[in-house]
C-alpha positions in Angstrom: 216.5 96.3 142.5 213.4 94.6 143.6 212.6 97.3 146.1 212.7 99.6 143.4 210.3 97.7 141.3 207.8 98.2 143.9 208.2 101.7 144.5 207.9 102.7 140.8 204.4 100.4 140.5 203.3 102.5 143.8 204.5 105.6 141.8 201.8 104.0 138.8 199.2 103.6 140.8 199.1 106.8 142.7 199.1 108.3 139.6 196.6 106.3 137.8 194.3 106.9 141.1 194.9 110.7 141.2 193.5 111.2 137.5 190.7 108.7 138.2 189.8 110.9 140.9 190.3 114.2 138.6 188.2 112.8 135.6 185.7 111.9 138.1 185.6 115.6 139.1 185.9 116.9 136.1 182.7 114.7 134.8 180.6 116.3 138.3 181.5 119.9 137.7 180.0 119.3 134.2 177.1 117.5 134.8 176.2 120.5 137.3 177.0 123.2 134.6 175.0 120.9 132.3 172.2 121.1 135.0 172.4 124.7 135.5 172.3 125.9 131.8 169.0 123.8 131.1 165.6 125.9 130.4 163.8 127.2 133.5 160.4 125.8 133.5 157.6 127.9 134.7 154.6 125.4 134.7 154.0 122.0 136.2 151.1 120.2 136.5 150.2 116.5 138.4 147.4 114.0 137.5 146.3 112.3 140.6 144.7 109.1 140.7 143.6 107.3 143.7 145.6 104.4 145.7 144.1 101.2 146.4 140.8 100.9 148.7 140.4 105.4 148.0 139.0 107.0 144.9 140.6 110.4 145.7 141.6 112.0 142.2 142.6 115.7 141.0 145.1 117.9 139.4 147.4 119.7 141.2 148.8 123.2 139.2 151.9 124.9 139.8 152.8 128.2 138.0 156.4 130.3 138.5 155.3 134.0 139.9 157.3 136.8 140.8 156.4 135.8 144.9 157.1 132.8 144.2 155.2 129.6 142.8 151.2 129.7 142.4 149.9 126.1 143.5 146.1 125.4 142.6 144.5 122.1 143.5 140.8 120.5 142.5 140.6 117.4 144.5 137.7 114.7 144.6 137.0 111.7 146.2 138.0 112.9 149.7 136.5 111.9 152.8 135.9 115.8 154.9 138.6 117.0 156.8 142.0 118.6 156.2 143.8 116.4 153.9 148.4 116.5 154.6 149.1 117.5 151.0 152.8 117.5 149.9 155.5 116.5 147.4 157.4 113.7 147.9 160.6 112.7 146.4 160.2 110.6 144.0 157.7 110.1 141.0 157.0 106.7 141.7 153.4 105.9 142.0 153.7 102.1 141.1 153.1 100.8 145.0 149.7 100.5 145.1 149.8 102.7 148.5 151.7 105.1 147.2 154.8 104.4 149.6 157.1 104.4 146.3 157.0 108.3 145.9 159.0 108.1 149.1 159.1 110.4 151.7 158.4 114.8 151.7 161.2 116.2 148.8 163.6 118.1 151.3 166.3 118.8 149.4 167.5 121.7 152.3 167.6 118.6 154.8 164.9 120.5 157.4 162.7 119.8 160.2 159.2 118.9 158.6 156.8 122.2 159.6 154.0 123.8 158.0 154.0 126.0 154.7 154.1 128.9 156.2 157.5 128.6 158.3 160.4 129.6 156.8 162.3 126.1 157.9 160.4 123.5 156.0 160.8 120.6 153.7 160.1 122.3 150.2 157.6 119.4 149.7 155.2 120.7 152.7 152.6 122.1 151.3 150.2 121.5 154.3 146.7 120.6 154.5 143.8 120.8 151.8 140.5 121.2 153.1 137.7 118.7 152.1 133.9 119.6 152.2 130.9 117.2 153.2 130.9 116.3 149.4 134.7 114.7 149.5 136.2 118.4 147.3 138.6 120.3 148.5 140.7 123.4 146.3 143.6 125.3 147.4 145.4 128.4 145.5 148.0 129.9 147.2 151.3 131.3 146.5 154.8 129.8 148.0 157.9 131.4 148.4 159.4 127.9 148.8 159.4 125.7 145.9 161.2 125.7 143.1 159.0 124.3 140.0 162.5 123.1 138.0 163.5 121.1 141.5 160.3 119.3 141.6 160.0 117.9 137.8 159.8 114.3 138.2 158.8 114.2 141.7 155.3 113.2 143.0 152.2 114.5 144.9 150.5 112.9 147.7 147.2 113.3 149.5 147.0 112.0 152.9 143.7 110.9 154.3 144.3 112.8 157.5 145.4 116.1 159.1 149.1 117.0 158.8 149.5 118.3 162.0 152.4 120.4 160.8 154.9 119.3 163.7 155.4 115.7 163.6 158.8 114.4 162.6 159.3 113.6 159.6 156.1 114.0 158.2 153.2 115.4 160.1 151.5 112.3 161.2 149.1 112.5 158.1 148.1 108.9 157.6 147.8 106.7 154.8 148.1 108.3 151.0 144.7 108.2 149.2 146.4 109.9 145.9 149.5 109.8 143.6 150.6 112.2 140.7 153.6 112.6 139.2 155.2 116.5 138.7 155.2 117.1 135.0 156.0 120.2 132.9 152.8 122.1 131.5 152.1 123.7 128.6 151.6 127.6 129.5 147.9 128.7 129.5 148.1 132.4 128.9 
């Protein structure tokens, strides 16, 4: 008898576990419907201000278009030189060196490379190019990001080179600016 006790609170459990495990399912599949049904955004924009100890600032523009997604950047504050420019993962620009947006968004799990190459973190947007003055622009189109992916996530400015080969990140230095990815109004 007591053997048989055991077996049918084994029998319980097994089945208690097995619809854990399938309302835990259920609840993922739904959240990634849930995820997939939302509006597709087509405009983002990000405010950056400077880190501590750089007064690098700007607004970064990203716009859905049929190649793709239109970035435009107007950046000041920079010392010359190509600047890494990229989107990290998160939108966290509360460490006062900017290490709290964490590291290039690359949700594809690739080799760090330039924006050009077809195997790239989606975040690697490359360098921006600053003149005598400290301004640098950029407006180019990329067939790699996905504005509804990078809502929420940040920005960064580097204060040197990415030298588009270094793993993980390009060797680009410190972070002289932090914005977080917002959705825009559209400007048409």
């Amino acid at each position: 008898m007591k053997n048989r006790t055991i077996w049918n609170t084994g029998t319980i459990l097994v089945a208690i576990f097995s619809i854990a495990i399938t309302g835990c399912m259920q609840t993922e599949t739904i959240e990634i419907e849930r995820e997939m049904e939302g509006p597709e955004y087509t405009h983002a924009v990000a405010i950056l201000q400077p880190t501590e100890g750089f007064e690098a600032s700007g607004t970064v523009y990203f716009t859905k278009v049929e190649e793709g997604v239109n970035v435009m950047a107007e950046i000041t504050g920079l010392s010359e030189g190509n600047k890494g420019f990229h989107i990290h993962q998160y939108g966290d620009c509360t460490a006062a060196n900017g290490t709290s947006a964490g590291g290039h968004f690359n949700p594809d799990e690739m080799d760090h490379a330039g924006p050009d190459d077809a195997m790239r973190h989606m975040g690697d947007m490359g360098n921006i190019v600053a003149d005598a003055d400290g301004n640098a622009s950029i407006d180019y189109v990329d067939g790699t990001i996905n504005i509804n992916m990078i809502l929420g996530r940040g920005v960064i400015v580097h204060n040197g080179e990415d030298d588009l080969t270094s793993q993980p990140s390009g060797a680009a230095g410190p972070r002289v600016a932090c914005g977080v990815i917002g959705v825009a109004a559209a400007t048409e």
